[in-house]
C-alpha positions as CSV (number, residue, x, y, z in Angstrom):
1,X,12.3,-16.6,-40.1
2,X,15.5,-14.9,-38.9
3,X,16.7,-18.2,-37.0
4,X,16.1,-20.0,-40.3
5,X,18.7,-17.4,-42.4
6,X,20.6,-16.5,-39.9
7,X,22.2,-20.7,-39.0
8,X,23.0,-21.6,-42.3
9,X,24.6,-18.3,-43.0
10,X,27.1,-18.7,-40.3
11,X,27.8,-22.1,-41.4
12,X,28.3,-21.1,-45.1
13,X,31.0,-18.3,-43.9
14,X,32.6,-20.7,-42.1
15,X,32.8,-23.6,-44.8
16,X,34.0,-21.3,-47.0
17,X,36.5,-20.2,-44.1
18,X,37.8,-23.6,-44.1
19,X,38.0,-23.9,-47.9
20,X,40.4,-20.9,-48.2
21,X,42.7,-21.3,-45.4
22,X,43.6,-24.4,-43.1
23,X,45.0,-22.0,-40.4
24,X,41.1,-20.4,-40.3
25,X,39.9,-24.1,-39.4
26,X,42.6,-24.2,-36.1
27,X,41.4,-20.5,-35.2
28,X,37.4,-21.9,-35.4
29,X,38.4,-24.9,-33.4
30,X,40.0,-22.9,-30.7
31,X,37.0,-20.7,-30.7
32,X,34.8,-23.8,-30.6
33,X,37.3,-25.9,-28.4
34,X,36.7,-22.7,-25.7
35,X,33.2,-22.4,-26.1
36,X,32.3,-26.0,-25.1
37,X,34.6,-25.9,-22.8
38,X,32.3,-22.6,-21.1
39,X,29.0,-25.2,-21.4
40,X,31.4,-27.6,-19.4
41,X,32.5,-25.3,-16.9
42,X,28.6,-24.3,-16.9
43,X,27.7,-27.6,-16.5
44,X,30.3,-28.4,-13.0
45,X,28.8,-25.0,-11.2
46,X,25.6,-26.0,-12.0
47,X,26.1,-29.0,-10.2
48,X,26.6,-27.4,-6.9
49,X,23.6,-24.9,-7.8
50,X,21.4,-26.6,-5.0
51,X,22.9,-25.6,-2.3
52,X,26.0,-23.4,-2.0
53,X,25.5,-20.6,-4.1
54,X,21.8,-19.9,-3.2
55,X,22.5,-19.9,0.7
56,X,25.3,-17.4,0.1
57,X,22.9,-15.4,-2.7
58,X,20.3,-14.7,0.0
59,X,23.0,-13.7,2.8
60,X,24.9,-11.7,0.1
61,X,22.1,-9.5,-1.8
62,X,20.6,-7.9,1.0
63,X,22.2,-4.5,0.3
64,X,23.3,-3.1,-3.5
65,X,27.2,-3.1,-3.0
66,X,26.5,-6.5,-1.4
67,X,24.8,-7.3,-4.8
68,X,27.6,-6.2,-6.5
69,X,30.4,-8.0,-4.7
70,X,28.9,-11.1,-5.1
71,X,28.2,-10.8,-9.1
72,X,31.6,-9.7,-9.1
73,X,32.9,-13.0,-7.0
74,X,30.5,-15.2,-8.8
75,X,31.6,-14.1,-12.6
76,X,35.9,-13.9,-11.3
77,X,35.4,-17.7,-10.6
78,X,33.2,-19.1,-12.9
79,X,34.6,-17.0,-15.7
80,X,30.8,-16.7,-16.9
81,X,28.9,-13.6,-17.3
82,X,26.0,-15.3,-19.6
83,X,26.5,-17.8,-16.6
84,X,25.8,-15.8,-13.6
85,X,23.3,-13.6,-15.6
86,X,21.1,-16.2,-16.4
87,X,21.5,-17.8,-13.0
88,X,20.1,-14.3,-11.8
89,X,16.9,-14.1,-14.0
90,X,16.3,-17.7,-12.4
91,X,16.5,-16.4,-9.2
92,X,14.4,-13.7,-9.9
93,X,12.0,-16.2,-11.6
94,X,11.8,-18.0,-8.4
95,X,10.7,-15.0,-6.2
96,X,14.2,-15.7,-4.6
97,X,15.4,-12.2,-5.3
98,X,14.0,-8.7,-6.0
99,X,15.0,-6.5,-9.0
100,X,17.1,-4.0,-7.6
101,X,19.2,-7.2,-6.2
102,X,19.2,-8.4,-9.9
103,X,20.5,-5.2,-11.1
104,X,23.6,-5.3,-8.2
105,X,24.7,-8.7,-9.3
106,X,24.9,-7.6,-12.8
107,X,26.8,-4.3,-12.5
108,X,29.1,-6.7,-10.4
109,X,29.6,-9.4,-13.4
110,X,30.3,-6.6,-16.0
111,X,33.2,-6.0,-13.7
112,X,33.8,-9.5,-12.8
113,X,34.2,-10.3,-16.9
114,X,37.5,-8.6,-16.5
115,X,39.4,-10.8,-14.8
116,X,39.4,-13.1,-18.1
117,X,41.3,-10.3,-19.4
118,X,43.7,-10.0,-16.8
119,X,44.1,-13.5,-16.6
120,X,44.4,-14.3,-20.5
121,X,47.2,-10.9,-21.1
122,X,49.1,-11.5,-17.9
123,X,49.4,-15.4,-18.2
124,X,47.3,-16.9,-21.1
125,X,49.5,-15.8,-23.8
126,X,53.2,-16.4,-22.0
127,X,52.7,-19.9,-21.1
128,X,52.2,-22.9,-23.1
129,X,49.2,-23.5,-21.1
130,X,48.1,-26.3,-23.5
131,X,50.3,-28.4,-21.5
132,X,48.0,-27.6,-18.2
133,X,45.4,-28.7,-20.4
134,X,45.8,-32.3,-21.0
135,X,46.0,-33.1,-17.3
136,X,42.7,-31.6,-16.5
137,X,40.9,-32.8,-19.1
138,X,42.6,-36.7,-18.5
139,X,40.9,-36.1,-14.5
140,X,38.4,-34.4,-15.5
141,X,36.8,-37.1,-17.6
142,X,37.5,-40.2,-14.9
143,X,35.8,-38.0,-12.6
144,X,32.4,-37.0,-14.8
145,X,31.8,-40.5,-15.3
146,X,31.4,-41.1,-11.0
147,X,28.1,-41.2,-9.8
148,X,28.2,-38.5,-6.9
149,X,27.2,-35.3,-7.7
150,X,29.6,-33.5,-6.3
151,X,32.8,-35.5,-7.9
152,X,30.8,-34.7,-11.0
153,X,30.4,-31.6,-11.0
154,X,34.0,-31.1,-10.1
155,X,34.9,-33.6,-13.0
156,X,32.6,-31.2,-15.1
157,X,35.1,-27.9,-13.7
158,X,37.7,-29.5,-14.3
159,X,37.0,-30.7,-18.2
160,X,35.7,-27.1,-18.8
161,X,39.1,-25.4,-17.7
162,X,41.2,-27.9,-19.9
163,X,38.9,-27.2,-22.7
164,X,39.5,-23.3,-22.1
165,X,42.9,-23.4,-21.6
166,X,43.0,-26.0,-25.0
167,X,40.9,-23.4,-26.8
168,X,43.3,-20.5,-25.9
169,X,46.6,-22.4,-27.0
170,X,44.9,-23.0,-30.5
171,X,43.5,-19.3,-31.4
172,X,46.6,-18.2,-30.3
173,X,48.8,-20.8,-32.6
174,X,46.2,-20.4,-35.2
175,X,46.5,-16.6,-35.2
176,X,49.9,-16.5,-35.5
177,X,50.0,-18.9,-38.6
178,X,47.0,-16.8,-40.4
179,X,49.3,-14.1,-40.3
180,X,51.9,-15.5,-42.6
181,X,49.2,-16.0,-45.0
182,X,47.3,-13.1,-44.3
183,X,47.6,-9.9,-42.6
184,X,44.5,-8.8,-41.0
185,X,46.1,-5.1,-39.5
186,X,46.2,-4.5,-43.0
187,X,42.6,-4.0,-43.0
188,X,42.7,-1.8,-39.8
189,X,40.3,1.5,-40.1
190,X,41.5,4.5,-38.5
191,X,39.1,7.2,-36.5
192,X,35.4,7.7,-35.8
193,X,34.8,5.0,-38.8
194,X,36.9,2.6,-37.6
195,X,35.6,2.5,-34.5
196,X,32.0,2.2,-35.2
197,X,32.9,-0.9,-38.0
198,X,35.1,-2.7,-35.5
199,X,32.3,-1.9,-32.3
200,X,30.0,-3.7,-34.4
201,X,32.1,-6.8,-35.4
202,X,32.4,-6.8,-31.8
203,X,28.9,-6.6,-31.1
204,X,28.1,-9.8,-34.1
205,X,31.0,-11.9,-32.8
206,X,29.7,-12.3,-29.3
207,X,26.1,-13.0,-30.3
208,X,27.2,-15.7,-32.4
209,X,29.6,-16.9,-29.8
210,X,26.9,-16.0,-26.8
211,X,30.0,-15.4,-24.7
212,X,31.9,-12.1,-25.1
213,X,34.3,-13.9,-22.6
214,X,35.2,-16.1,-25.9
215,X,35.5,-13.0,-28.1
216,X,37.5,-10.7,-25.9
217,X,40.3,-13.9,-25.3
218,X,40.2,-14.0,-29.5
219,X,41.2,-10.2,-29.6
220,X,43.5,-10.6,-27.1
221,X,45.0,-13.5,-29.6
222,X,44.9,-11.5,-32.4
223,X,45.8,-8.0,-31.1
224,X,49.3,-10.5,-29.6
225,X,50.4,-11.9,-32.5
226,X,49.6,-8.2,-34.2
227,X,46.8,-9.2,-36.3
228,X,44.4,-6.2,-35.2
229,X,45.4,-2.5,-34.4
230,X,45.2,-1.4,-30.8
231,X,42.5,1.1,-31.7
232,X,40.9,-1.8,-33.4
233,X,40.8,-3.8,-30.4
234,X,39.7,-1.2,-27.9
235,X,36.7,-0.9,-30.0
236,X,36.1,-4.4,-30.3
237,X,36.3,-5.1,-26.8
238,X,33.5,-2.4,-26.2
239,X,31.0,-4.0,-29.0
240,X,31.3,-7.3,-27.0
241,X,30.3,-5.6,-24.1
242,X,27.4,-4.9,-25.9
243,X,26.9,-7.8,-27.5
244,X,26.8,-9.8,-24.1
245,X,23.7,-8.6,-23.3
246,X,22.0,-10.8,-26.1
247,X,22.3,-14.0,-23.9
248,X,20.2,-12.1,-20.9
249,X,17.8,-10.8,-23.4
250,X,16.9,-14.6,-24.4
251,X,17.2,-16.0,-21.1
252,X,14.5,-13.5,-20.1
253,X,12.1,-14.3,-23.2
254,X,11.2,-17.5,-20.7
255,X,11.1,-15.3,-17.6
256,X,8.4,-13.8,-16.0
257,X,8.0,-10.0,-16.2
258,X,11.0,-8.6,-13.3
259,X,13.3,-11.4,-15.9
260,X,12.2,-9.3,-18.7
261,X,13.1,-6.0,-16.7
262,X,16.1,-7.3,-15.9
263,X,17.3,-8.2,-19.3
264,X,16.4,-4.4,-20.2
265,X,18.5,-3.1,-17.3
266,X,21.3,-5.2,-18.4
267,X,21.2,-4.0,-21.8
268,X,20.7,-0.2,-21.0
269,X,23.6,-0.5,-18.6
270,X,26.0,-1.7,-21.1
271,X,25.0,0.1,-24.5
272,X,25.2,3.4,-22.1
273,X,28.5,2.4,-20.8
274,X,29.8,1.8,-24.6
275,X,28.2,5.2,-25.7
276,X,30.5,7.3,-22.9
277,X,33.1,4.8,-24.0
278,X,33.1,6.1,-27.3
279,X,32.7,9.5,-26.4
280,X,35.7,9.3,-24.2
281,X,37.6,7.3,-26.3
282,X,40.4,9.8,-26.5
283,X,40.4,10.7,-22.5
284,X,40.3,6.4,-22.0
285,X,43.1,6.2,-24.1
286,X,45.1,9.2,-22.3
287,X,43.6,7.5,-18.8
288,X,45.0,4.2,-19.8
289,X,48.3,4.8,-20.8
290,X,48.4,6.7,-17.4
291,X,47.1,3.9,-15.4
292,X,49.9,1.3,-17.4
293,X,52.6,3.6,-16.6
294,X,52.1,3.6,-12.8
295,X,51.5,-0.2,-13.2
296,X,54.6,-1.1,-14.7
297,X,53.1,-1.7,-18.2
298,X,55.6,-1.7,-20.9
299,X,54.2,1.0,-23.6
300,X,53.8,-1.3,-26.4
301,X,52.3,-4.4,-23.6
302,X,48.9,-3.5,-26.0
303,X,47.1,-7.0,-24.5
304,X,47.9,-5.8,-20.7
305,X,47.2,-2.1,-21.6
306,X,43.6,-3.7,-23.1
307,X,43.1,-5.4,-19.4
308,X,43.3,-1.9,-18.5
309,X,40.9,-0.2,-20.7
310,X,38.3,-2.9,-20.3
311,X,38.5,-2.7,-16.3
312,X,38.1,1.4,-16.7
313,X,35.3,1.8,-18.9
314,X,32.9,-0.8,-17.3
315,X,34.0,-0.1,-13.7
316,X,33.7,4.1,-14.9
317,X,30.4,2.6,-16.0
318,X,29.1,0.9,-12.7
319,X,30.3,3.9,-10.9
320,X,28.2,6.3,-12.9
321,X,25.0,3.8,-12.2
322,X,25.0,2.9,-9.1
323,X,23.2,6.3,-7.9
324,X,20.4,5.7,-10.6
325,X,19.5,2.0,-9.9
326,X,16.4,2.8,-7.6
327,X,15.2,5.3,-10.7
328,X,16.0,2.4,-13.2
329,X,14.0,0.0,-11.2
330,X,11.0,2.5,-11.2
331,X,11.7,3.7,-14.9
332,X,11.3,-0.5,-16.2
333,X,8.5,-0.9,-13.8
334,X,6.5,2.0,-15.5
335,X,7.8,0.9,-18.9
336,X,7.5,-2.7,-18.4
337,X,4.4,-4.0,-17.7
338,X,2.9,-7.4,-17.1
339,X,0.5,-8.7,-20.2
340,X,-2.9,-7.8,-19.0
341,X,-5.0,-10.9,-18.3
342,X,-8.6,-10.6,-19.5
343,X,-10.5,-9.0,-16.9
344,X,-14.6,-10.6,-18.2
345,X,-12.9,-13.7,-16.7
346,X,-10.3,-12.5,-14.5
347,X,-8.5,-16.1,-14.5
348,X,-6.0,-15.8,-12.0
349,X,-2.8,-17.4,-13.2
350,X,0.9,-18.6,-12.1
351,X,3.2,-16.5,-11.2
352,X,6.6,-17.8,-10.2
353,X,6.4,-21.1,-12.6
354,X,8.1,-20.3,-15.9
355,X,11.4,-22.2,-17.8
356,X,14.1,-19.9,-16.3
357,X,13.6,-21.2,-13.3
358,X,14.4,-24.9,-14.6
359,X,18.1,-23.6,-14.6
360,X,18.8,-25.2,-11.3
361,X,16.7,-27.6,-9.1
362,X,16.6,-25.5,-6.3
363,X,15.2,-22.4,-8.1
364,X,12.6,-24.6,-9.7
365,X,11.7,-25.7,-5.9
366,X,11.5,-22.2,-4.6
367,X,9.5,-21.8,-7.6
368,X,7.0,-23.7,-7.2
369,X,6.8,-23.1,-3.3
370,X,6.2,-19.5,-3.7
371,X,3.6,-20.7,-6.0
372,X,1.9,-23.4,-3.8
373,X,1.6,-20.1,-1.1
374,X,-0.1,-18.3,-4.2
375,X,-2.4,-21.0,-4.6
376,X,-3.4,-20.8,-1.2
377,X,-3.3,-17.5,-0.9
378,X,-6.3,-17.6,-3.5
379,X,-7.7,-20.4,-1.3
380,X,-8.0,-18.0,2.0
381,X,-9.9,-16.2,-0.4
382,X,-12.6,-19.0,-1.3
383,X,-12.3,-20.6,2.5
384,X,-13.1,-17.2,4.4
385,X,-16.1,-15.6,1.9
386,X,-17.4,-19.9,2.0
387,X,-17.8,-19.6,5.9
388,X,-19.1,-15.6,5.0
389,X,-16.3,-13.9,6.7
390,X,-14.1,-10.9,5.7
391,X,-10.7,-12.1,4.9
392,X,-9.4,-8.2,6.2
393,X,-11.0,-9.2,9.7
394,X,-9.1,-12.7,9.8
395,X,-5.8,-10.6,9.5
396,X,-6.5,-8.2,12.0
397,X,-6.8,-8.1,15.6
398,X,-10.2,-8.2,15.9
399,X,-11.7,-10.7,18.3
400,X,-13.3,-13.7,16.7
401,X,-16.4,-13.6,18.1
402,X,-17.0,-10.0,16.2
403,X,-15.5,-11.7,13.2
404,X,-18.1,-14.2,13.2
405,X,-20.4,-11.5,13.7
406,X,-19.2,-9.3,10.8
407,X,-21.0,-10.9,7.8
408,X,-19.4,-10.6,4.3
409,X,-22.5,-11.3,2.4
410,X,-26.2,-12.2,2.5
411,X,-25.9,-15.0,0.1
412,X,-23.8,-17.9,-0.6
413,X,-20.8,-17.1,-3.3
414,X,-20.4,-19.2,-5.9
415,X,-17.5,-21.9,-5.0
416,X,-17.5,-23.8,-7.7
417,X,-17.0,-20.6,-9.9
418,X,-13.8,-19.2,-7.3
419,X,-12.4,-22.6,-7.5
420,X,-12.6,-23.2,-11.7
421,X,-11.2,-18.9,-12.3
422,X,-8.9,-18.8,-9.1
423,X,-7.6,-22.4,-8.0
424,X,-8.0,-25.2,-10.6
425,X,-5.5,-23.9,-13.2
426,X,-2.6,-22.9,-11.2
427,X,-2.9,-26.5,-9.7
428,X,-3.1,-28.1,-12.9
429,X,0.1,-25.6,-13.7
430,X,1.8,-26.6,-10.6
431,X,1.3,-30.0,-11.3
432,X,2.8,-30.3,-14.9
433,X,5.9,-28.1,-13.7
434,X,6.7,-30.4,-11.0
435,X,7.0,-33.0,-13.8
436,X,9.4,-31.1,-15.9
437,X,11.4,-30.1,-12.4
438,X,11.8,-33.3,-11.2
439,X,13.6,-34.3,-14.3
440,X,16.9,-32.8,-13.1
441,X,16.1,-33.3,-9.6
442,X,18.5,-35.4,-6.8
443,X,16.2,-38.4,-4.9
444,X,15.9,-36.4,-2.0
445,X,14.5,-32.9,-3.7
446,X,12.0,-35.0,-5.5
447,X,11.1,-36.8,-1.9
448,X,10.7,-33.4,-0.8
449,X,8.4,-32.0,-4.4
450,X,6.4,-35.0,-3.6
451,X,5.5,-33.5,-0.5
452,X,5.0,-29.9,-1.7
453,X,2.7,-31.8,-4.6
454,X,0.5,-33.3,-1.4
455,X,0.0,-29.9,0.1
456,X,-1.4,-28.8,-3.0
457,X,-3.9,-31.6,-3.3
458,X,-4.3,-30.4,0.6
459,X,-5.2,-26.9,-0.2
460,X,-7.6,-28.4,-3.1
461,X,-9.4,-30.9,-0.9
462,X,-9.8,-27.6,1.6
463,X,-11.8,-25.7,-0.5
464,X,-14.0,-28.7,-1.9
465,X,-15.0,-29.1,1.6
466,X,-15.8,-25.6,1.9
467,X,-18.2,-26.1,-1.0
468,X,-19.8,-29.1,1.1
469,X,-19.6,-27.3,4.5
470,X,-21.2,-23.9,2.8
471,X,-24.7,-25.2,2.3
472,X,-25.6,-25.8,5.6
473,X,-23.4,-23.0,7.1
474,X,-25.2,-20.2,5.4
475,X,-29.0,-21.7,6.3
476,X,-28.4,-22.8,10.0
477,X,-26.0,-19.6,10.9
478,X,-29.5,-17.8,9.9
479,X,-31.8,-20.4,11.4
480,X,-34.5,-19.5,14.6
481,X,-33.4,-22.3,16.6
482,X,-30.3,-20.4,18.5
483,X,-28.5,-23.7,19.5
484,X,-28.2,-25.0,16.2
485,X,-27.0,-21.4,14.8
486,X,-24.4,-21.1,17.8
487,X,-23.0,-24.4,17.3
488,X,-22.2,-23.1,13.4
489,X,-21.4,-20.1,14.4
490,X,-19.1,-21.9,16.7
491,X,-17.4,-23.4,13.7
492,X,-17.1,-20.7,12.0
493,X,-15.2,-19.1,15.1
494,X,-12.6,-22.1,14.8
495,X,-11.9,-22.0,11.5
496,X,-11.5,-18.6,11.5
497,X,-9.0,-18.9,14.6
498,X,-7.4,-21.8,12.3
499,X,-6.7,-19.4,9.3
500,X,-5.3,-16.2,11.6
501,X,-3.0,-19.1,13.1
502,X,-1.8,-20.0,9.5
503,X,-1.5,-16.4,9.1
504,X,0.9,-15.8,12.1
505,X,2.7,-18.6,10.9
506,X,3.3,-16.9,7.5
507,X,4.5,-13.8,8.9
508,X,7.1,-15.9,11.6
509,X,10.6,-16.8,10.4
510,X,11.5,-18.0,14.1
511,X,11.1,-22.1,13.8
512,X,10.1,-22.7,17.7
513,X,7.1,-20.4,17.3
514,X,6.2,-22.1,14.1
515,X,6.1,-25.4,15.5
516,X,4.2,-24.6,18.3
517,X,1.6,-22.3,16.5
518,X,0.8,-26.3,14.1
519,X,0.9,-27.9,17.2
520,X,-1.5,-25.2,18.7
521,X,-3.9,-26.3,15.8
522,X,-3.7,-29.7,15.8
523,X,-4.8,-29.8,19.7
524,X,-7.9,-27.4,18.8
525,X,-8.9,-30.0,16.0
526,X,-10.3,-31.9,18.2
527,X,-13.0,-29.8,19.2
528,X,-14.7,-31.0,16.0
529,X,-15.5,-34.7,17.5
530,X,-18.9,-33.9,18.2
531,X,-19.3,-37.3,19.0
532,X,-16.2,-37.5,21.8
533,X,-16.6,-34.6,23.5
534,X,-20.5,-35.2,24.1
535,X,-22.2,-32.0,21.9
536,X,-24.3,-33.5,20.0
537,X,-25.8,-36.2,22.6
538,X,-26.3,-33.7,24.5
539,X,-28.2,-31.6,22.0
540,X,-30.3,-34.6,20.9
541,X,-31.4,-35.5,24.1
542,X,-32.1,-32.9,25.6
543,X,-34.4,-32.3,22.0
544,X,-32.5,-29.2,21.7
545,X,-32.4,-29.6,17.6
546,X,-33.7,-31.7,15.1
547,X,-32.8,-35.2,13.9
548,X,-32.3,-33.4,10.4
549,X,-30.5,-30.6,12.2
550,X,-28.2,-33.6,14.3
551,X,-26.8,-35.1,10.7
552,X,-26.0,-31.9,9.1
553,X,-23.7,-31.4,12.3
554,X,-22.0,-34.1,12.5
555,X,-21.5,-34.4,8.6
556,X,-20.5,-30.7,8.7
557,X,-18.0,-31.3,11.8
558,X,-16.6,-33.8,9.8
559,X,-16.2,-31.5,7.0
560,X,-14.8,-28.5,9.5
561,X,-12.3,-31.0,10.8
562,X,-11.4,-32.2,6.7
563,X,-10.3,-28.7,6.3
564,X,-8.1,-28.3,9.2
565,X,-6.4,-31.4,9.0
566,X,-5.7,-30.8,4.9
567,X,-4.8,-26.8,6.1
568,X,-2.3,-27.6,8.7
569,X,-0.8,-30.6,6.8
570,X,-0.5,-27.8,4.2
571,X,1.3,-25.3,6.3
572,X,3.7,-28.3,7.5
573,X,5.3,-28.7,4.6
574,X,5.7,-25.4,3.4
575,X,6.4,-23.0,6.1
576,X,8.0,-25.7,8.1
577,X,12.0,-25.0,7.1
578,X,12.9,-28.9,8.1
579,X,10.3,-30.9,7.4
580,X,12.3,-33.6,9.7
581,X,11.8,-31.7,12.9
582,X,9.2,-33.1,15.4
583,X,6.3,-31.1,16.1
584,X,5.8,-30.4,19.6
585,X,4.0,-33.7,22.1
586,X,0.1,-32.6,21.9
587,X,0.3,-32.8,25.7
588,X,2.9,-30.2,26.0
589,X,1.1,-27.9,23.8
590,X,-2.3,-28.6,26.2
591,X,0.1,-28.1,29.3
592,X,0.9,-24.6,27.9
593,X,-2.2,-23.6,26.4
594,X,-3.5,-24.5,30.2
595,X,-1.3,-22.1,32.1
596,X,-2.5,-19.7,28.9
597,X,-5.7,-20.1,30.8
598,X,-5.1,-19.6,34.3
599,X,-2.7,-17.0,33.8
């Protein structure tokens, strides 16, 4: 209902803008001349979002100052706080990133925003830099339409800093023609009053803008052609510090819950910072002109001396957080709590797949990676308790034989029941989001989804042939003939081995032992061709079981050997970091496992 008012309001005010002053209309285009040109500039970085950026994000996040240095990096050169803090909810959508990391990069950002100031005071306002614009945006253009990526995403750059730079030369042109028809310092409101009305024009500016990049470069207009106080700008600069963290709050709304914390984090940082701010306003002011003296700052430079104060307060403000960010990450964990899923029927649902993620390819892949380990992760579950093992004995170092041993119950579980709460909707789940994903996907990450989509259907299949192994399993593993029951229990044993393998190969980040743990499994596969390696002639003719008994093993082998080939095609593809590499020659692996053996 909000949305409804809120839109044509805006576009009332400013058709009735237009109506009373032409000189309003060439401030509002520069305004929205320098907001497109953000989206644009959004637009080039996102470009190179597959690949650059995230290899540096998971090198450069490890530690909190590291977190901060690169939010601060990232924001100084895209010029894009909104950017980099939805970018970072994405991340944390994707599992790529924990919360405290989150936190780090935006503390960094706040501080990063300032180099707009700088940049706009010390150079913006001096130079005609319309005439940098044209060229940029005449390159630009010719270079968007190419069909690499990369040329356009730089084509993309390059159109966005035109537009910026475009935007800048008319707010600035269009304030300083407002002010022979009106003067706006005129309306300026001195103390405590003052600064709470102009905080708050602050604060509404940017969330109509959704850039408080946009609004500080039009104080910085207006405060230089004299059409706001000083005071008045100090105190608009600090409302869009506040009003910033509106874009987080509805990139989050799509986010899963650490998005949401985030978001909170971001806004509690900066509505804290603006509170000391305003407390302090008459020690900043004091601590400014201080800092612009030993800088070389003319007294009555107020755009430069603005630069200053907005570097103090948020950097004063980062400072004073940094000691509390393990506390705020505890404080929004208790406070902030996932939406409790209905426990009768205790549907197990996705956890990484959600539309933040969608803000780059490679965060929707990550996504839906970490999401194809929770679906198996659910299907270790199913597997183990099918073949009436403990899943907590699998991951120890107990020997299989007692794991075999070690029933987990006297009766069959109900597959078909763990497959419909636990597996079948986060597959269906995966399934859809890989269709939106794909949309904005390069041919080669969508070769590579396609893969990711098989090892699903993999991890499926697994569990279906649990269901058909698990019949037989549970009545010959109790049966009186023993040669019947070993050669189940025998099966069992394998599989078992199978999954610990998987296991280790979860836990590994070293490729080599990866690649030799699958190829491991692939050579022990074989021991389910009952037919080949002579088991089951020998057992019939020797009349050691049943002809009955003789069909159920082999149908069941082949059913055993269904779910290790579908388990370790599975772990292939996703715990495999280049798909491309060979696996190890099967008779290497035998030579090794050999001197295993003797040794």
């Amino acid at each position: 209902m909000l949305r409804r008012i809120f839109l044509p309001s805006i576009l009332i005010v400013l058709a009735y803008g237009f109506w009373i002053s032409p000189d309003f209309k060439e401030i509002s285009a520069g305004v929205a001349i320098f907001l497109f040109g953000m989206i644009s500039l959004e637009e080039g970085f996102k470009a190179f979002s597959g690949g650059t950026l995230e290899r540096i994000l998971q090198k450069s996040t490890n530690k909190l100052y590291k977190s901060i240095g690169f939010g601060f990096v990232t924001t100084a050169i895209m010029q894009s706080s909104s950017l980099v803090s939805v970018l970072t909810i994405s991340f944390i959508g994707a599992g790529l990133i924990g919360l405290t990391q989150g936190i780090g990069i935006i503390l960094g950002a706040n501080i990063g925003t300032t180099t707009g100031a700088w940049l706009m005071a010390g150079f913006g306002l001096k130079v005609k830099i319309s005439a940098y614009a044209m060229p940029m945006l005449v390159f630009g253009v010719i270079l968007i339409f190419q069909k690499a990526k990369s040329l356009k995403g730089i084509g993309y750059i390059l159109t966005g800093l035109g537009f910026l730079f475009l935007g800048i030369h008319y707010m600035k042109e269009g304030f300083e023609a407002f002010k022979n028809t009106i003067d706006l310092a005129s309306f300026a409101v001195d103390g405590f009053k003052g600064l709470m009305i102009f905080i708050g024009i602050g604060v509404l500016a940017t969330v109509v803008m959704q850039s408080s990049h946009a609004t500080i470069v039009l104080i910085l207009a207006a405060l230089a052609v004299g059409q706001i106080t000083y005071e008045n700008a100090l105190a608009l600069t600090i409302g869009a510090n506040i009003g910033t963290t509106i874009t987080a709050i509805i990139g989050s709304l799509s986010s899963n819950i650490d998005g949401k914390r985030l978001a909170a984090a971001h806004f509690i940082f900066n509505v804290v910072t603006a509170t000391i701010a305003v407390l302090l306003m008459d020690q900043m002011i004091v601590s400014v002109d201080a800092i612009s003296d030993f800088l070389g700052i003319a007294n009555d430079n107020h755009t430069l001396k603005l630069a200053v104060f907005d570097s103090l307060f948020k950097i004063i403000g980062v400072l004073m957080f940094i000691p509390f960010v393990d506390k705020l990450v505890k404080f929004l964990q208790t406070k902030l709590k996932p939406s409790a899923v209905s426990e009768a029927k205790s549907f197990d649902t996705v956890k990484y797949l959600n539309d933040s993620v969608l803000e780059t390819s490679m965060t929707a892949m990550a996504a839906i990676k970490k999401e194809t380990k929770h679906l198996y992760d659910n299907a270790f579950e199913i597997i183990t308790h099918g073949l009436n093992i403990k899943r907590s004995n699998i991951l120890s170092d107990m020997p299989l034989e007692e794991v075999v041993k070690d029933s987990y119950s006297q009766s069959a579980i109900d597959i078909d029941d763990f497959y419909h709460h636990k597996i079948k909707g986060i597959y269906g789940e995966i399934i859809d989001f890989s269709t939106k994903a794909q949309s904005q996907m390069a041919h080669e990450e969508i070769k590579e989804l396609y893969k990711i989509k098989l090892a699903n259907k993999d991890i499926v299949e697994a569990v279906k042939d649990t269901k058909h192994l698990q019949k037989n399993l549970v009545k010959y593993s109790k049966s009186t003939n023993t040669h019947i029951k070993s050669e189940y229990n025998s099966m069992r044993k394998d599989l078992a081995e199978l999954l610990r393998t998987i296991n280790l190969i979860a836990m590994s980040d070293q490729e080599d032992e990866i690649l030799l743990l699958l190829s491991k499994a692939k050579v022990h596969t074989e021991r389910y061709d009952i037919i080949a390696n002579g088991k089951l002639d020998n057992l019939i003719r020797n009349r050691l079981i049943s002809n009955e008994m003789a069909t159920s093993l082999m149908n069941d082998s082949g059913y055993a050997y269904n779910i290790s080939a579908n388990l370790i095609a599975m772990a292939e593809i996703i715990y495999v970091t280049d798909n491309s590499e060979m696996i190890i020659e099967e008779e290497e692996v035998k030579e090794i496992l050999n001197q295993k053996d003797e040794q």
